[in-house]
N, C-alpha and C positions, 0 to 999 in steps of 0.2 A: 803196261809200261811201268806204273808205279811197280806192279810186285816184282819186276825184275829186277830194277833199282834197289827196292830191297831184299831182295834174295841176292845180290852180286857181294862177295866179299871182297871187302877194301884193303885196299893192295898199300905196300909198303909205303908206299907215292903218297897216296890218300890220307893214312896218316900222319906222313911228314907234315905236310902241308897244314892240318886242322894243329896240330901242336904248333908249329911255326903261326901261323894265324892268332892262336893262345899268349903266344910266346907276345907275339907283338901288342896285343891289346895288354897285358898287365905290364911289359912295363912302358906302351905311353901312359897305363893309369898311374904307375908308380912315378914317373917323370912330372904330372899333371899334381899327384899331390906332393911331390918336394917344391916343386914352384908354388904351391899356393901357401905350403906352411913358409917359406922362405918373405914369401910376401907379407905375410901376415906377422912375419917374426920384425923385419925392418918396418911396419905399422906400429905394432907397437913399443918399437924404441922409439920412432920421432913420436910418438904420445908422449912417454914419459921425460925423453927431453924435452917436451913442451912445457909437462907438467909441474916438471923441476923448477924450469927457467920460472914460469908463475908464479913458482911459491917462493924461489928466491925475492923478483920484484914486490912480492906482497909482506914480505919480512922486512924489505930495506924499507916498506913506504910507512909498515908498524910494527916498530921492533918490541915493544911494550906488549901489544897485543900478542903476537905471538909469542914472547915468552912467557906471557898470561896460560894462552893455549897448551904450550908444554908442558908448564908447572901442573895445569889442570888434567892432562892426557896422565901424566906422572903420577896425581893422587889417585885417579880412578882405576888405572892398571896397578898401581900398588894394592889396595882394596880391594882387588880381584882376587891377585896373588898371594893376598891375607884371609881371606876370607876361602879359597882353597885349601890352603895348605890347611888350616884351622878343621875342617871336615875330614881330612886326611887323618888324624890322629885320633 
């Protein structure tokens, strides 16, 4: 019985079918990751509106400190961008 199964050539029908079958599984997988990257994409906005909102109330509660912070983010990327350029030449 198996070797007739495979000795039987598959008929037009047969074909159809396993491509249609193909057809359907890639795209629920393409449907399956536009939903997840879509989900993933609205995660990580409410992160960063989260994160924003944080750093605004942590600004208003020290505005001293944080532009401590700046000023010190500013020397250090300055000094980076000095001390490259300076090896470039």
């Amino acid at each position: 019985m198996a070797v007739e199964v495979l000795e039987r050539q598959a008929t037009v029908d047969d074909v159809l079918r396993e491509v249609s079958r193909i057809k359907s599984l890639v795209v629920d997988a393409v449907e399956d990751g536009v939903k997840t990257a879509l989900r993933t994409v609205k995660q990580g906005r409410e992160i960063t509106e989260d994160t924003i909102h944080d750093a605004r109330y942590a600004i208003k509660r020290n505005p001293l400190q944080a532009m401590g912070i700046v000023f010190a983010a500013g020397i250090v990327i300055g000094g980076i961008v000095t001390l490259i350029s300076s090896h470039r030449d």
